[in-house]
C-alpha positions as CSV (number, residue, x, y, z in Angstrom):
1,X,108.1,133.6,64.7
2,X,110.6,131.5,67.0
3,X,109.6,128.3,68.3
4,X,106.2,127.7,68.9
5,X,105.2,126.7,72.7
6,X,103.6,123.2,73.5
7,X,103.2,121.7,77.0
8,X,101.2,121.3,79.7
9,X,98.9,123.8,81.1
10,X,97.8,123.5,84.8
11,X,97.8,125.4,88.3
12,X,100.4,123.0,90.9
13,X,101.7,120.3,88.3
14,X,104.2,118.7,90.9
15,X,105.4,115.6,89.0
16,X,103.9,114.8,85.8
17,X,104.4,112.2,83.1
18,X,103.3,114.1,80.8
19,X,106.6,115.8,79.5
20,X,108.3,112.3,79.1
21,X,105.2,110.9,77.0
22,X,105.3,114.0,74.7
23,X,108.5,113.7,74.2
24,X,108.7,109.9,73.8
25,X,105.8,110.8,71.0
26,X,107.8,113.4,69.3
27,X,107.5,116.6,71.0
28,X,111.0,117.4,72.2
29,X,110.2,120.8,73.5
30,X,106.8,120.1,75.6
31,X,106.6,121.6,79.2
32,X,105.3,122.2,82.0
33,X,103.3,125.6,82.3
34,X,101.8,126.3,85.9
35,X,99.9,129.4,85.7
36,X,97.6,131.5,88.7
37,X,93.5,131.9,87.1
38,X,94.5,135.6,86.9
39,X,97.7,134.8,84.2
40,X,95.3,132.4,82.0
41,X,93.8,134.9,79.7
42,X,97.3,136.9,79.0
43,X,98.9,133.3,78.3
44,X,96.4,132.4,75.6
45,X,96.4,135.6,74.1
46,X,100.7,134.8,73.5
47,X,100.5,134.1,69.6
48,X,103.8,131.6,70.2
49,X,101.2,129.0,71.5
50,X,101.5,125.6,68.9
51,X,99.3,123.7,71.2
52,X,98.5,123.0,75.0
53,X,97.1,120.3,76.9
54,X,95.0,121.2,79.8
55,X,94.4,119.6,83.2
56,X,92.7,120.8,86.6
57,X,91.1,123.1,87.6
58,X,91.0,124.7,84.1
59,X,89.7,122.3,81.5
60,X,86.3,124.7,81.7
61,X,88.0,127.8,82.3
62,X,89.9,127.5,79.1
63,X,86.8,127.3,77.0
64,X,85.7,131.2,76.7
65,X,89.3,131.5,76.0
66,X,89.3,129.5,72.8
67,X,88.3,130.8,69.2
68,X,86.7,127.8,68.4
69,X,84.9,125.0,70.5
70,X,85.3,121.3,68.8
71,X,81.4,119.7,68.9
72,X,83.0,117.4,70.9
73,X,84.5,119.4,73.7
74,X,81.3,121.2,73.5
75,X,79.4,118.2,74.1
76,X,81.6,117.1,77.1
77,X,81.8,120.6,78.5
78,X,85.5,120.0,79.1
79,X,88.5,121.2,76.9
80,X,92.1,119.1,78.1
81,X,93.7,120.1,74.6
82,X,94.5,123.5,72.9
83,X,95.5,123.4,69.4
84,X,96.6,126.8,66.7
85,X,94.7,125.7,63.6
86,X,96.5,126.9,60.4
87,X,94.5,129.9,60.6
88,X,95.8,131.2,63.7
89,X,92.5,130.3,65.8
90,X,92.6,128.8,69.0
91,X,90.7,125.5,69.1
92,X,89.5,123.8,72.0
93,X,89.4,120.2,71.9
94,X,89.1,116.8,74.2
95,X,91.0,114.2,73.9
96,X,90.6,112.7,77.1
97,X,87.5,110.7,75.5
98,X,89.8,109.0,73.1
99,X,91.5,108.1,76.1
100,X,89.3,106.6,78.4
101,X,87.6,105.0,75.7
102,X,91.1,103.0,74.8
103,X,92.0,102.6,78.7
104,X,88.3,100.7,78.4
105,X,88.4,98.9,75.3
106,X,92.5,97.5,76.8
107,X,91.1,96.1,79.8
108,X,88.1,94.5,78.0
109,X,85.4,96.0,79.4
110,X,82.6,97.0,77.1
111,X,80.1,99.8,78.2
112,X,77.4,99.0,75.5
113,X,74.5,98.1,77.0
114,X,75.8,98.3,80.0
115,X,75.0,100.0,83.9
116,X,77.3,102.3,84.4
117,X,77.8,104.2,87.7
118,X,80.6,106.9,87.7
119,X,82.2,108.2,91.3
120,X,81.9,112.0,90.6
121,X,81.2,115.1,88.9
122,X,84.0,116.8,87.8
123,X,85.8,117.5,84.2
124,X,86.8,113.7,84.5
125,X,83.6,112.6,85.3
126,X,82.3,114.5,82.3
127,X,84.4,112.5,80.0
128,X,83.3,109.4,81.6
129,X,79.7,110.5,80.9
130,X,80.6,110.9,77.3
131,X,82.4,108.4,76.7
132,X,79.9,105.8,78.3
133,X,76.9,107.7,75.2
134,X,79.1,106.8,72.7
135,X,79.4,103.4,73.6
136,X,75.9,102.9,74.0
137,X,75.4,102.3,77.8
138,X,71.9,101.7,78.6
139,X,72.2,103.7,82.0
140,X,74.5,106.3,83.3
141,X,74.4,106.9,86.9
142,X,77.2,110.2,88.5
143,X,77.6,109.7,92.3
144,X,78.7,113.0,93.9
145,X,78.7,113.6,97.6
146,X,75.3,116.2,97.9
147,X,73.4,115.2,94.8
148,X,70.2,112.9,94.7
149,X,72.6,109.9,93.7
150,X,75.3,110.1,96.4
151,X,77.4,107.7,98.9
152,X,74.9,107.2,101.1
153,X,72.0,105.5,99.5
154,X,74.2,103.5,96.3
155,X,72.8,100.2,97.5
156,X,70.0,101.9,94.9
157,X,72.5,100.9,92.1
158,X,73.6,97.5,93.3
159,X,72.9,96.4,89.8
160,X,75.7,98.2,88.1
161,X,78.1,96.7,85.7
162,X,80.4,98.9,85.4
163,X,82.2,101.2,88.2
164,X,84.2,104.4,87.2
165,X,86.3,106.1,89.7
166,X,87.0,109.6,88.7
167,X,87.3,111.3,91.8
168,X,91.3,112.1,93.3
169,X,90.4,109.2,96.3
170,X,93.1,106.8,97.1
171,X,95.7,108.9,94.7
172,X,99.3,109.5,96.0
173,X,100.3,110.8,98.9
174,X,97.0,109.0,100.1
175,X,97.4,105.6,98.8
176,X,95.2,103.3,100.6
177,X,91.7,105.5,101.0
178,X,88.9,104.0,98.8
179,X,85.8,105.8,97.4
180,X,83.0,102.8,97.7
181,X,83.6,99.3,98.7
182,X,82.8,97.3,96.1
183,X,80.9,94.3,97.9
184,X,78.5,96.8,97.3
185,X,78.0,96.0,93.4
186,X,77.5,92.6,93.3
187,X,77.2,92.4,89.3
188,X,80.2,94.2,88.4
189,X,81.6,93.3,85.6
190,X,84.6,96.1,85.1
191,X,86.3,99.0,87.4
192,X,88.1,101.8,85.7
193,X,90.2,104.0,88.2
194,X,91.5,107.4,86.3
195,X,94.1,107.9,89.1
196,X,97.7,106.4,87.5
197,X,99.9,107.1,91.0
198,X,100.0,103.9,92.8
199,X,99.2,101.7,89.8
200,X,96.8,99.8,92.0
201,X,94.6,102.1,93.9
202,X,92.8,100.2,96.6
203,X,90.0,100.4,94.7
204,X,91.8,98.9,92.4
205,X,93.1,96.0,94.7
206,X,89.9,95.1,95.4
207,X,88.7,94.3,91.7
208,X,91.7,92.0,91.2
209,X,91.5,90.0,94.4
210,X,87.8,89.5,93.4
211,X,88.7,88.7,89.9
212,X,87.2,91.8,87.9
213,X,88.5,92.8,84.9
214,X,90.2,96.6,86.1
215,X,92.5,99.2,84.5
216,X,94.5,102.4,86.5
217,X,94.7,105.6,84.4
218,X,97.7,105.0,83.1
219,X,96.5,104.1,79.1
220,X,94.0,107.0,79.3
221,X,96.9,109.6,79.9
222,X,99.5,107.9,77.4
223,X,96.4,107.3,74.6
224,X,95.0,111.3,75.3
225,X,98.7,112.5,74.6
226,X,99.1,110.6,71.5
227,X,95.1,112.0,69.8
228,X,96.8,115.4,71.1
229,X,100.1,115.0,69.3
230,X,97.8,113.9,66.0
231,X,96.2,116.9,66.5
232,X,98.9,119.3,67.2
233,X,101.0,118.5,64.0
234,X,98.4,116.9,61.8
235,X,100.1,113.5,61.8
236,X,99.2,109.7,62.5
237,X,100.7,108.2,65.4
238,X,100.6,104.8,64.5
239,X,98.5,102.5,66.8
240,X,101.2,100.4,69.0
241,X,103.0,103.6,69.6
242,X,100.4,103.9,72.9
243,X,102.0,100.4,74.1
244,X,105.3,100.8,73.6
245,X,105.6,104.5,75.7
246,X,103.2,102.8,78.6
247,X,105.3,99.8,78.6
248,X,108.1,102.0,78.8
249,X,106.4,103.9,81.7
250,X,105.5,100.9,83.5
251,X,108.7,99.6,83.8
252,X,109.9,103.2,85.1
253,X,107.2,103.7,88.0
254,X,106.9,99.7,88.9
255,X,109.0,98.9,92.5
256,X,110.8,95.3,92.6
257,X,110.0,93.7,95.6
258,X,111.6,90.8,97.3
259,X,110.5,89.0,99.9
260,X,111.6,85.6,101.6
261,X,112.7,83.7,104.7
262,X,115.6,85.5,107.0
263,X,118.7,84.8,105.2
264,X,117.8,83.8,101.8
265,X,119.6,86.8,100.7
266,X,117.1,89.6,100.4
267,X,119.6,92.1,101.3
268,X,123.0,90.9,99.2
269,X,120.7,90.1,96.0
270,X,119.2,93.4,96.6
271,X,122.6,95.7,96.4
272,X,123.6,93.9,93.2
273,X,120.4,94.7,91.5
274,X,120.7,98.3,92.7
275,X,124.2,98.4,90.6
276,X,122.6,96.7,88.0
277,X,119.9,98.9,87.6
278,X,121.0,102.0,89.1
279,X,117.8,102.2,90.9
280,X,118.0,102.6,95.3
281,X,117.5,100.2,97.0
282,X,115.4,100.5,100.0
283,X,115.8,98.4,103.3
284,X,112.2,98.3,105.5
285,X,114.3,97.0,108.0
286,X,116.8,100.3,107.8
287,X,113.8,102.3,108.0
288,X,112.0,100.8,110.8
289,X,115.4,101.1,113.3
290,X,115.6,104.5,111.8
291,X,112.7,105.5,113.2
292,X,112.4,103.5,116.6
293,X,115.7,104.9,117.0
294,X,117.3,101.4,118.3
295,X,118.2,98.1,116.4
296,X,115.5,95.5,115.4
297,X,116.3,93.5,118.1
298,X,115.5,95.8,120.5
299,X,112.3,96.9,119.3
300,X,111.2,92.6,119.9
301,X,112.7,92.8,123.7
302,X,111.1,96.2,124.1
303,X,107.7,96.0,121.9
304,X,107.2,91.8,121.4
305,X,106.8,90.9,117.4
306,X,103.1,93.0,117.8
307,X,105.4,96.1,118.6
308,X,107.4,95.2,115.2
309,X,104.8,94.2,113.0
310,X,103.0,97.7,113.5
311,X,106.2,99.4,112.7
312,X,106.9,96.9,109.5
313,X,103.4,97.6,108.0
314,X,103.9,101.2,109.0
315,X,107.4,101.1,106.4
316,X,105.8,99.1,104.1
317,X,102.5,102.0,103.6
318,X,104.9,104.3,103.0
319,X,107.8,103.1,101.1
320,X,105.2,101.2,99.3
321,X,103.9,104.5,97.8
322,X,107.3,105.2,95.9
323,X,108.2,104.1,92.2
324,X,111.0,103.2,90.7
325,X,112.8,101.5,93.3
326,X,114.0,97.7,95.0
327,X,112.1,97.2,98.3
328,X,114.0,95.1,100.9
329,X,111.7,93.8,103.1
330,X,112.0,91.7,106.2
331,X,111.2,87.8,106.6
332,X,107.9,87.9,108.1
333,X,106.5,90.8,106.3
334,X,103.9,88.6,105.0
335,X,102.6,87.6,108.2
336,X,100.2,90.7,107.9
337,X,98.0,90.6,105.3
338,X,97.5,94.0,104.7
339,X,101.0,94.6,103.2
340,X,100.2,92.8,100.5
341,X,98.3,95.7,99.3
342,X,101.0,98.0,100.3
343,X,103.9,96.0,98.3
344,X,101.6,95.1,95.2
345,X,100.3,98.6,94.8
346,X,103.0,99.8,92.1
347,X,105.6,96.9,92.9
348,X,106.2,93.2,90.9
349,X,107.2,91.0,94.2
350,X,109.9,88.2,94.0
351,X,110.3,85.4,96.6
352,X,113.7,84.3,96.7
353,X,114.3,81.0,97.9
354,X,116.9,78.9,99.0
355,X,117.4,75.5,100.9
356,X,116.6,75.6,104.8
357,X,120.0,74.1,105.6
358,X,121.8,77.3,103.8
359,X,119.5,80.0,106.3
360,X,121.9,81.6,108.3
361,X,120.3,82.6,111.7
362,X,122.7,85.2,113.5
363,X,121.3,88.4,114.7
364,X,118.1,87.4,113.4
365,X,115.5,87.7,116.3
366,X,112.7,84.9,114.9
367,X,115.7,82.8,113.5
368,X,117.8,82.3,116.1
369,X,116.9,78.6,118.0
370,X,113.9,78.8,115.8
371,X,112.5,75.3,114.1
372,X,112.9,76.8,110.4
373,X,110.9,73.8,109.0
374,X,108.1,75.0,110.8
375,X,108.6,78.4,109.8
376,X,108.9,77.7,106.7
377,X,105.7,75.2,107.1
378,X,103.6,78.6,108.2
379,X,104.9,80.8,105.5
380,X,104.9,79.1,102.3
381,X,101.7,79.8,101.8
382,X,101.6,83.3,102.6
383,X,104.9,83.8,100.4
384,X,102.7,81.8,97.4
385,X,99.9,84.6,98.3
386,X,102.1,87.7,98.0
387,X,104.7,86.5,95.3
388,X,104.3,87.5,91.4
389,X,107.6,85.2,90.6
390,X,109.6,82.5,92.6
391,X,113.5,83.2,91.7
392,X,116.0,80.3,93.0
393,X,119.0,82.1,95.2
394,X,121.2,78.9,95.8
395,X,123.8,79.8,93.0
396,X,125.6,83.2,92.2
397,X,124.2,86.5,93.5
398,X,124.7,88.0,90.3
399,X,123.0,85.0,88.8
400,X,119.6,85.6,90.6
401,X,119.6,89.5,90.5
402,X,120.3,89.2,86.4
403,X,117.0,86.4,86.5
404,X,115.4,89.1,88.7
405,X,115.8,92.0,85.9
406,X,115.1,89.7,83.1
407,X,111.7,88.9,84.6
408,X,111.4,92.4,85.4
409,X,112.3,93.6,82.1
410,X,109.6,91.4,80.0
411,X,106.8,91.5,82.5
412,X,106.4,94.6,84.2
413,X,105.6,96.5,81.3
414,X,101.8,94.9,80.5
């Protein structure tokens, strides 16, 4: 027999990470496999198949299509791995347990003993189920939108201590919609999002700005792969493996942001970090005259700041949903408080600063005969609010974009 076929098995796979974690574990030939309902039972019946992972919508349809059920598949009534035993039997397995119980155990949160209500009631929310058993929560509650437990009466549940998002809400392209709010749960002590694209759901932004301890989905779907590559080729991946690919990944998807008065040098720092980096760089400002059609100038004479400000948080919703790039954004983009969430939802954001006296002010429309002390006096704050690192611009560009990507390097990983 040739090589034997490993990858990815789903119906619309669009982008996935999954191919560049496999490989990173080992498997250089993994795929992606998208496949119509009516083309799953021939594919499985292919005797080429080393092993398969399995996302929606067929982690149950797979099952009558295995030889063998693992107990713990069984129990879950969800298979997300495929693996040929040495006997030539199909086996369904799920790994997606190991998963979520590492994505758990990494952000701290325990589940024993615990409330737990799961958002709900799919092959995800099945997992979640399972995993909460075997760690010994004291009460499992599944919100789904028409059974007895459902979105409009969870003020019944106030008392849970641990919220588990496993529906698609808030994941890309619709960043920015949120399942529940959480002022609802009073007593949370934990929230676990399984959506990975933006790193910070809303959801997600919520638990941090009240200070409660959260994890995205991102060390479920590296930790699943790795139990699947164990299984596939009957090895041990050794334990900080699982860190060092999300790190990796992290690093990938995360935006650099930089913010800061007119002139500090948003712009010129920004260019020399794109050739640094090889990442684009992305100008808000670009984009808003793009769109309006006329310069930023114009859009104040024509609109009044309110005019720009809807366009700016308009740019920064949508170019905040990208990964991998260097966001450019204006001086007042901080002014409105909802950007924050739209910058910080896959981006680490840098305030450059530089001594008022150094500002240039031309063909800036808030600059120009502005009193930048008081400016500054009004933003500081807001900059200290948005900002994950203050990086000094007064010397060298090259100089502060090479700070920039150091910082980058060792912190946008965790």
């Amino acid at each position: 027999m040739g090589e034997r076929v490993y990858g990815l098995l789903g119906r619309k796979l669009g982008h996935s990470w999954s191919v560049p974690i496999h490989t990173a574990l080992g498997c250089a030939g993994y795929r992606l496999i998208e496949l119509e309902p009516e083309e799953l039972a021939p594919f499985l019946r292919r005797e080429d198949i080393g092993g398969l992972n399995v996302t929606i919508p067929y982690k149950r349809d797979v099952m009558p299509l295995c030889d063998v059920i693992d107990p713990a598949a069984e129990a879950i009534g969800s298979v997300n791995t495929i693996v040929r035993r040495p006997d030539g039997k199909l086996m369904g397995c799920n790994t997606d347990i190991d998963g979520f119980r590492y994505m758990a155990r990494r952000a701290g949160i325990s589940l024993a003993g615990k409330k737990v209500v799961i958002l709900g009631s799919g092959g995800a929310s099945l997992t979640a189920q399972a995993a909460a058993r075997q760690e010994g929560a004291a009460e499992i509650t599944v919100i789904s939108r028409s059974g007895p437990d459902n979105y409009e009466n969870l003020g019944r549940h106030a008392d849970a201590q641990v919220l588990v998002n496993t529906t698609p809400v808030g994941m890309y392209p619709k960043n920015g919609e949120q399942p529940v709010d959480l002022a609802v749960f009073p007593a949370l002590e934990g929230v676990l999002d399984v959506i990975y694209n933006p790193r910070r759901t809303a959801l997600l932004l919520q638990a941090e700005e009240r200070g409660i301890p959260c994890s995205d989905g991102l060390p479920m779907l590296v930790a699943q792969a790795s139990a699947a590559e164990e299984r596939f080729f009957g090895k041990t991946i050794p334990a900080g493996e699982n860190e060092h690919i999300l790190a990796q990944l992290r690093r990938e998807m995360t935006n650099i942001v930089l913010i800061g008065m007119p002139g500090s040098g948003k712009t010129t720092v920004g260019e020399t970090l794109s050739r640094l980096t090889g990442r684009e760089a992305v100008d808000l400002d670009q984009m808003i005259a793009a769109d309006a059609g006329c310069s930023i100038p114009e859009i104040f004479s024509r609109e009044g700041e309110s005019g720009f400000r809807a366009r700016e948080a308009a740019a920064a919703a949508e170019a905040g949903k990208r990964t991998g790039v260097i966001l450019l954004t204006g001086g007042g983009i901080v002014k409105t408080a909802a950007n924050y969430g739209a910058l910080h939802q896959n981006g680490r954001i840098y305030q450059l600063v530089r001594d008022l006296s150094l500002l240039p002010t031309e063909g800036r429309p808030l600059s120009q005969g502005a009193d930048l002390e008081a400016m500054w006096r009004e933003r500081a704050p807001l900059y200290r609010r948005f900002r994950d690192a203050e990086i000094d611009n007064s010397g060298a560009v090259e100089d502060t974009a090479a700070a920039i990507w150091r910082d980058f390097c060792e912190h946008s990983g965790t």
